[in-house]
DRENPA-3360 file (N, C-alpha, C; in nm, 2 decimals, always signed):
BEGIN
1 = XXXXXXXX = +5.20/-3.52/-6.64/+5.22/-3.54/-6.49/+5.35/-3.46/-6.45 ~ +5.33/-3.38/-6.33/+5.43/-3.29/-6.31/+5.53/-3.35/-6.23 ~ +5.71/-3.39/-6.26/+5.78/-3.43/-6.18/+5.78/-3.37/-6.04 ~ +5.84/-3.48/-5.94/+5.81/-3.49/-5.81/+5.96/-3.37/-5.78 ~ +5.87/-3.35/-5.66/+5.97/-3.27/-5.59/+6.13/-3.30/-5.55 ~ +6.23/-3.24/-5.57/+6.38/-3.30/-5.49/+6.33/-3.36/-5.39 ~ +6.27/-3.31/-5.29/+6.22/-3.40/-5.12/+6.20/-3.46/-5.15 ~ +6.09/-3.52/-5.24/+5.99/-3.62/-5.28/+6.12/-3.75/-5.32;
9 = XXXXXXXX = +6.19/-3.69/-5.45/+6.28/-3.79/-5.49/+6.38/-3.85/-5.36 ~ +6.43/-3.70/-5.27/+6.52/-3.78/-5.20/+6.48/-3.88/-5.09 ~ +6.33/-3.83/-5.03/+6.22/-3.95/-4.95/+6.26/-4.10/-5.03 ~ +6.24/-4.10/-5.12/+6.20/-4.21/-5.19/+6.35/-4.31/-5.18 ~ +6.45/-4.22/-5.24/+6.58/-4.25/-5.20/+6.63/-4.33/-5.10 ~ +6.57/-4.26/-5.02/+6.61/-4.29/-4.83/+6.54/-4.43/-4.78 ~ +6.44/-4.40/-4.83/+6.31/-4.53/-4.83/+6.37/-4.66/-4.90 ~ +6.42/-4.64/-4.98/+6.43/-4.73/-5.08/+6.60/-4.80/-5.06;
17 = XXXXXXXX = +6.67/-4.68/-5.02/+6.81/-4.74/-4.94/+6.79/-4.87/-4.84 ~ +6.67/-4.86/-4.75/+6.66/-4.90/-4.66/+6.57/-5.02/-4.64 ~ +6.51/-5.07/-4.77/+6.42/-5.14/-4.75/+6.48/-5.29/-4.71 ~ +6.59/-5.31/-4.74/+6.64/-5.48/-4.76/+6.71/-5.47/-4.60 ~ +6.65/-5.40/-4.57/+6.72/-5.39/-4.39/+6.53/-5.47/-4.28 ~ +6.63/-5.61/-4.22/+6.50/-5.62/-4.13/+6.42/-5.52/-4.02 ~ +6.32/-5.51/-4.03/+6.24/-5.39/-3.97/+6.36/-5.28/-3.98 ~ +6.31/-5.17/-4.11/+6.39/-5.04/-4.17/+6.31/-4.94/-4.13;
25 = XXXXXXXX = +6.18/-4.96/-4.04/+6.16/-4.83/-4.04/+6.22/-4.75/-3.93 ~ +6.27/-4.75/-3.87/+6.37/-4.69/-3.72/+6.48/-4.63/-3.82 ~ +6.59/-4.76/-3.88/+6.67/-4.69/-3.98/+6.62/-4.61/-4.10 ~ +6.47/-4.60/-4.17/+6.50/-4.48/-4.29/+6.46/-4.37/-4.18 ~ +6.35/-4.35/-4.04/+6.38/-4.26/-4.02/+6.47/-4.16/-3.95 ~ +6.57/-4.22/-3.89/+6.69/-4.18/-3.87/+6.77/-4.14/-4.00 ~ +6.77/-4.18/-4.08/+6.84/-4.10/-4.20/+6.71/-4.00/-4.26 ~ +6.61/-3.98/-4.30/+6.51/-3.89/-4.28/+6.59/-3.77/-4.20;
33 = XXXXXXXX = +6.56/-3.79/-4.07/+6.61/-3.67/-4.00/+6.76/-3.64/-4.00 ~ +6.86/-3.75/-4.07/+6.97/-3.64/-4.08/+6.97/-3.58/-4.21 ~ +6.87/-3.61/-4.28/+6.90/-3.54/-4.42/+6.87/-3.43/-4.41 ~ +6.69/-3.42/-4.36/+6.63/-3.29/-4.32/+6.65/-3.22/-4.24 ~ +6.69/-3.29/-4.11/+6.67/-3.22/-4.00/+6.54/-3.23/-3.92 ~ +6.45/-3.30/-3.99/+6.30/-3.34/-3.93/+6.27/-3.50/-4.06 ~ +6.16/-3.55/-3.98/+6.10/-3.66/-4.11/+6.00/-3.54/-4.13 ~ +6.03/-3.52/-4.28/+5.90/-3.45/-4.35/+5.74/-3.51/-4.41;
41 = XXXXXXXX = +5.66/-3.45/-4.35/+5.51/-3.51/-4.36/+5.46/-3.57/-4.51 ~ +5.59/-3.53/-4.62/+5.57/-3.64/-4.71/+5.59/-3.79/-4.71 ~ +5.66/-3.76/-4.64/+5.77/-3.91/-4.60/+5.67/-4.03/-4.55 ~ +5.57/-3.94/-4.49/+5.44/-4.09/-4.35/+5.39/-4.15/-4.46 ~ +5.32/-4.09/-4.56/+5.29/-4.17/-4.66/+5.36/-4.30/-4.75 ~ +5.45/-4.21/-4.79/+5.56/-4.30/-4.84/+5.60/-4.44/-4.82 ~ +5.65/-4.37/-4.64/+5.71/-4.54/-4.58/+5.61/-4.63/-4.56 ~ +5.46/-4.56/-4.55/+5.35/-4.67/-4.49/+5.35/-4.75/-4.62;
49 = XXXXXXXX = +5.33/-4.68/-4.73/+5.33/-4.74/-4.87/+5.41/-4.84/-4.87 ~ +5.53/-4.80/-4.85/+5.63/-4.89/-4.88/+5.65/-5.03/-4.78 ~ +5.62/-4.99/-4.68/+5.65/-5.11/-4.56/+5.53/-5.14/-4.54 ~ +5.41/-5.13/-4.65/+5.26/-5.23/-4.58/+5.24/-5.16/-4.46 ~ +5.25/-5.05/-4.46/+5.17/-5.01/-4.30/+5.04/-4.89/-4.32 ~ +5.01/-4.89/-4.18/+4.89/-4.78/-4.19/+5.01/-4.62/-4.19 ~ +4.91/-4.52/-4.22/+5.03/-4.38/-4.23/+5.00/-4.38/-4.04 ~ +4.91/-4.41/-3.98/+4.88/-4.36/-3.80/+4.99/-4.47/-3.76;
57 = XXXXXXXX = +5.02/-4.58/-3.77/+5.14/-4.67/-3.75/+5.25/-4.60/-3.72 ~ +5.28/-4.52/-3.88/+5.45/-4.47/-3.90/+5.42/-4.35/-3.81 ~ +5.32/-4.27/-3.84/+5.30/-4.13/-3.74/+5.35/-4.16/-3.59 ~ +5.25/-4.26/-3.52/+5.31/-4.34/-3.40/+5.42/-4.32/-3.35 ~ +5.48/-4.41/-3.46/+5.64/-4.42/-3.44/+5.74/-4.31/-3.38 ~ +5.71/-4.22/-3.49/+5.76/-4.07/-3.54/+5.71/-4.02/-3.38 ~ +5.59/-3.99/-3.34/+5.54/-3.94/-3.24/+5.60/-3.99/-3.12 ~ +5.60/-4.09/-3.07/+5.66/-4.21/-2.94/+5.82/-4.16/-2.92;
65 = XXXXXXXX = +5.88/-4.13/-3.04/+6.03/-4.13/-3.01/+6.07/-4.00/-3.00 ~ +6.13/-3.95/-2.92/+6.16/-3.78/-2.84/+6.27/-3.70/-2.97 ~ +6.34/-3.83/-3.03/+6.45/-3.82/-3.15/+6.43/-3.75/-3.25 ~ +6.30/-3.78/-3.29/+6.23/-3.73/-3.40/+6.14/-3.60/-3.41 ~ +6.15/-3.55/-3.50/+6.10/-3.43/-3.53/+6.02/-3.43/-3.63 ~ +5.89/-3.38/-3.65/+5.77/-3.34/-3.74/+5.81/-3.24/-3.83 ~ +5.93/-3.09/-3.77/+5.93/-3.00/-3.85/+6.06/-2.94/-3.79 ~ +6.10/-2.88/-3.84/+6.28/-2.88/-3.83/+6.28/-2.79/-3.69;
73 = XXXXXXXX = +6.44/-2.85/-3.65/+6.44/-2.71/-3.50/+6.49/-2.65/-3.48 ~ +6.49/-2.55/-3.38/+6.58/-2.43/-3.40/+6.74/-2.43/-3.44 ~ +6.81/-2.36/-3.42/+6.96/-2.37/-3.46/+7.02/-2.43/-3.32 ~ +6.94/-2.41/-3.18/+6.98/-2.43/-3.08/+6.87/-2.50/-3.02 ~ +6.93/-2.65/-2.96/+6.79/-2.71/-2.88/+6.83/-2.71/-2.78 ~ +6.74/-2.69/-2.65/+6.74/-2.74/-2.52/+6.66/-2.79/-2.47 ~ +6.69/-2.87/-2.45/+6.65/-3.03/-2.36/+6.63/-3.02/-2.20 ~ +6.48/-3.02/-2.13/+6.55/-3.06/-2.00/+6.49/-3.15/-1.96;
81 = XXXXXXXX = +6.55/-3.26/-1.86/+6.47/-3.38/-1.81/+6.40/-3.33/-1.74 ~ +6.27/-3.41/-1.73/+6.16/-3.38/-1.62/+6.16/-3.50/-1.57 ~ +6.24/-3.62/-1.54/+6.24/-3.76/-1.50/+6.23/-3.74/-1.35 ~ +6.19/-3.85/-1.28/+6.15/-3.83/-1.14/+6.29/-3.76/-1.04 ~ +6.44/-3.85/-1.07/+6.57/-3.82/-1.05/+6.57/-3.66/-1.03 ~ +6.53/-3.59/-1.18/+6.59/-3.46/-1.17/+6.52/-3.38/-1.06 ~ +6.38/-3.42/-1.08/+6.27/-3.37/-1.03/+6.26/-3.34/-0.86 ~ +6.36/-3.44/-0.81/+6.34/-3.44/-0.63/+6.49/-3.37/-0.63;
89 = XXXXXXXX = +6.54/-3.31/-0.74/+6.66/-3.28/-0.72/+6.62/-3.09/-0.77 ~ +6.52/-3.03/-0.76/+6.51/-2.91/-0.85/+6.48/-2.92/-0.97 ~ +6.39/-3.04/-1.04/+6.37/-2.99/-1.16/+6.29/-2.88/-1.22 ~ +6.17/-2.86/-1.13/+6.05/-2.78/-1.13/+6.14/-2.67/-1.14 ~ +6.21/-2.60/-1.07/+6.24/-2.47/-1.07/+6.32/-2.47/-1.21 ~ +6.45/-2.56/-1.26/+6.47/-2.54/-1.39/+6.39/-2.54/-1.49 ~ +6.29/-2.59/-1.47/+6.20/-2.60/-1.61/+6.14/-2.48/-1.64 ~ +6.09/-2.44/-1.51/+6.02/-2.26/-1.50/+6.15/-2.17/-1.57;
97 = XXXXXXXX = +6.29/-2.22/-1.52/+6.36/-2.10/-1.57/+6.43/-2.13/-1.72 ~ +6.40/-2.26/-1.81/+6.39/-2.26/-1.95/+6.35/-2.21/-1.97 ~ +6.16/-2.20/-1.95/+6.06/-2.17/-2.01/+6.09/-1.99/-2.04 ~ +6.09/-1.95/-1.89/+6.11/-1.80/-1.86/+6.25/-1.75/-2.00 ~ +6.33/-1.84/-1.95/+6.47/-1.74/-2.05/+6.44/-1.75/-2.20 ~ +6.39/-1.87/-2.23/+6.38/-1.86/-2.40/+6.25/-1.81/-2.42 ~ +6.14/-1.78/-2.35/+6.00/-1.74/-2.37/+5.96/-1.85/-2.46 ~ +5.93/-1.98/-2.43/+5.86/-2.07/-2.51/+5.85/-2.22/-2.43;
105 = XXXXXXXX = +5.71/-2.25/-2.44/+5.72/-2.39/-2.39/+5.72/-2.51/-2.50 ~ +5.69/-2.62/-2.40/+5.74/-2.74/-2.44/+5.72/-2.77/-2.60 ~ +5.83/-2.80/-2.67/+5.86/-2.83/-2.79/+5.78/-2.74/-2.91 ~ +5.81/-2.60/-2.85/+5.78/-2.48/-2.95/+5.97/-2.42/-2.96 ~ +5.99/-2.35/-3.09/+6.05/-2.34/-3.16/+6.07/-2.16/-3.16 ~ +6.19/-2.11/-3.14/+6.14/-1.92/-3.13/+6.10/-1.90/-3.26 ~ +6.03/-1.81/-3.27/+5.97/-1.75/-3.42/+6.10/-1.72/-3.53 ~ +6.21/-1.66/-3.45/+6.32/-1.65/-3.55/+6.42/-1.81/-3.57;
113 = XXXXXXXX = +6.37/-1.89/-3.49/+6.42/-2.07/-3.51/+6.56/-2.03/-3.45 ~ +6.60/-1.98/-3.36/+6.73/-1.95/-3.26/+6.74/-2.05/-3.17 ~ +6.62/-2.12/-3.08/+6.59/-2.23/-3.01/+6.43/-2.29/-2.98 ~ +6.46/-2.42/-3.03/+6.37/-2.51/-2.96/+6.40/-2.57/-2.83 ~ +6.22/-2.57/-2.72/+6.27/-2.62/-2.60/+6.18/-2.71/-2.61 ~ +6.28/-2.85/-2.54/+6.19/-2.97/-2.60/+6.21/-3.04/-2.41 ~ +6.11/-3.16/-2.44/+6.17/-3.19/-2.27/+6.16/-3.37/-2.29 ~ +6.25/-3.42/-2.16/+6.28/-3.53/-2.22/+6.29/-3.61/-2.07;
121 = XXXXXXXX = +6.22/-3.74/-2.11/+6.23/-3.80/-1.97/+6.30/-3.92/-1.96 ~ +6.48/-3.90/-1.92/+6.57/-3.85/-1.88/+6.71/-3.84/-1.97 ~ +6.80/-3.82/-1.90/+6.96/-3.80/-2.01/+7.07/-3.86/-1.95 ~ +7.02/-3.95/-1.83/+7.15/-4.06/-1.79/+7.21/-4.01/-1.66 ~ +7.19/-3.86/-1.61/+7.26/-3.83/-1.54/+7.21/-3.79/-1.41 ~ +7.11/-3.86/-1.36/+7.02/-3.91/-1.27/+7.10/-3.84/-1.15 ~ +7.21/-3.89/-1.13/+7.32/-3.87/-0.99/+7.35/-3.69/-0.99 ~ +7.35/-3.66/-1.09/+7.36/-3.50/-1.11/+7.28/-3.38/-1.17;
129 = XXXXXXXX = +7.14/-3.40/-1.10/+7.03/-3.35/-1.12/+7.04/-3.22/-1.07 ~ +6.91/-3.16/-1.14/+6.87/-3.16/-1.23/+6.98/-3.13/-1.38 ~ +6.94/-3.20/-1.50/+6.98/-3.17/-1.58/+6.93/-3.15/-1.68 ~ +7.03/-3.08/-1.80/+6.99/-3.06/-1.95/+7.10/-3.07/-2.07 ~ +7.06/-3.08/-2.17/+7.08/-3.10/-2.29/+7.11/-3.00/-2.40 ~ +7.22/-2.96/-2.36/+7.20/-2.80/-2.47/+7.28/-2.81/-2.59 ~ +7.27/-2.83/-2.75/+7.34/-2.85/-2.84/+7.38/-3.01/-2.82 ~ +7.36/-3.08/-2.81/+7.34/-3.22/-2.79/+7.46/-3.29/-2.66;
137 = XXXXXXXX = +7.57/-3.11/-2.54/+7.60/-3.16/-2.47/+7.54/-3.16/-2.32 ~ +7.61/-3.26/-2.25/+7.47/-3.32/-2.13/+7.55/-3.21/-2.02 ~ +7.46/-3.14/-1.94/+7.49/-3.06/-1.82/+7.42/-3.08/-1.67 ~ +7.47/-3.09/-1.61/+7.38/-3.18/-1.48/+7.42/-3.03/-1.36 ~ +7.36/-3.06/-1.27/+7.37/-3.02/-1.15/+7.34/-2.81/-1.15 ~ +7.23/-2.79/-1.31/+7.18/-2.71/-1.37/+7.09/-2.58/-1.26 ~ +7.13/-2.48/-1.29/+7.02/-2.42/-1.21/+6.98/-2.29/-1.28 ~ +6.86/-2.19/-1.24/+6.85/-2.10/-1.35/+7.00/-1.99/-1.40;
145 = XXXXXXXX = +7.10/-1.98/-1.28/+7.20/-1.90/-1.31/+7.29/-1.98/-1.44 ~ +7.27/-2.11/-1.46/+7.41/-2.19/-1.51/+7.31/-2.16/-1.61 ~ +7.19/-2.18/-1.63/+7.13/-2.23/-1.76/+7.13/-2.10/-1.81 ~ +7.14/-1.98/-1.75/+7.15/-1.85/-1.84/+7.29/-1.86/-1.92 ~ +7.41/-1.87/-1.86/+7.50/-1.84/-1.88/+7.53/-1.95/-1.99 ~ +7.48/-2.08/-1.96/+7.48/-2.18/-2.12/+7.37/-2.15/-2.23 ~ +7.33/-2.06/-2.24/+7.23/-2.04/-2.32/+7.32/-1.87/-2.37 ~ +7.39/-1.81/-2.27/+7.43/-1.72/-2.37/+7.55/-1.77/-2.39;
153 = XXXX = +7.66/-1.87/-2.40/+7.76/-1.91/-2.41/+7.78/-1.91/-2.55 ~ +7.63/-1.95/-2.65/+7.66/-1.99/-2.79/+7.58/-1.86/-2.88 ~ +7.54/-1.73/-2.80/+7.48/-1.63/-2.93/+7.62/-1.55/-2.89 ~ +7.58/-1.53/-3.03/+7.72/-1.42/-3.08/+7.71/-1.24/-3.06;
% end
């Protein structure tokens, strides 16, 4: 029998850290994704294994929460709310000018993994709409001129 993969071992790891925690699956997949960077599609099996569940249960999970990733993301993520707040505030036009500046929609990844644009309904900052989320800091009161200039703020 051929030994298991590093991933495999460190899944198990993470799984296994976490089991003596009441309801662990929120906490192993939070540690999941800081190890990876994503929960890796070995991992659904695993946890279901481990925690008596179905694998469509843990997928659920994984799916429902905006936090979580299937497959790793780009080097640069942006975020924009599409919550009702941002939305009577200009969100529609920001969202066209994400889409437009990175050439990619909702929760696609550039081919060279430079940026993921993901969208998220909301980031707290309701009062200073529309906003986004770029590198995990929060920018409000966004428009396509600001969002160019924060998007070229971080390439070199």
């Amino acid at each position: 029998m051929p030994a298991p993969a590093p991933e495999t071992d460190e899944i198990d790891r993470i799984v296994a850290d976490h089991l003596h925690l009441e309801g662990p699956m929120l906490p192993i997949l939070h540690a999941l994704q800081a190890a990876f960077g994503h929960v890796p599609q070995a991992a659904v099996g695993r946890i279901a294994q481990a925690l008596n569940l179905g694998r469509a249960e843990v997928h659920g999970v994984i799916s429902f929460y905006h936090d979580f990733r299937d497959a790793p993301a780009g080097a640069r993520v942006l975020r924009i709310c599409r919550a009702e707040a941002c939305q009577a505030q200009g969100g529609a036009a920001l969202e066209e000018a994400a889409r437009r500046l990175t050439g990619l929609d909702w929760g696609e990844t550039s081919a060279d993994g430079a940026v993921t644009l993901e969208p998220v309904y909301c980031l707290g900052l309701c009062a200073c709409g529309p906003a986004a989320q770029l590198d995990g800091a929060l920018h409000g009161r966004l428009d396509a001129t600001r969002l160019d200039a924060l998007l070229a703020e971080g390439v070199a």
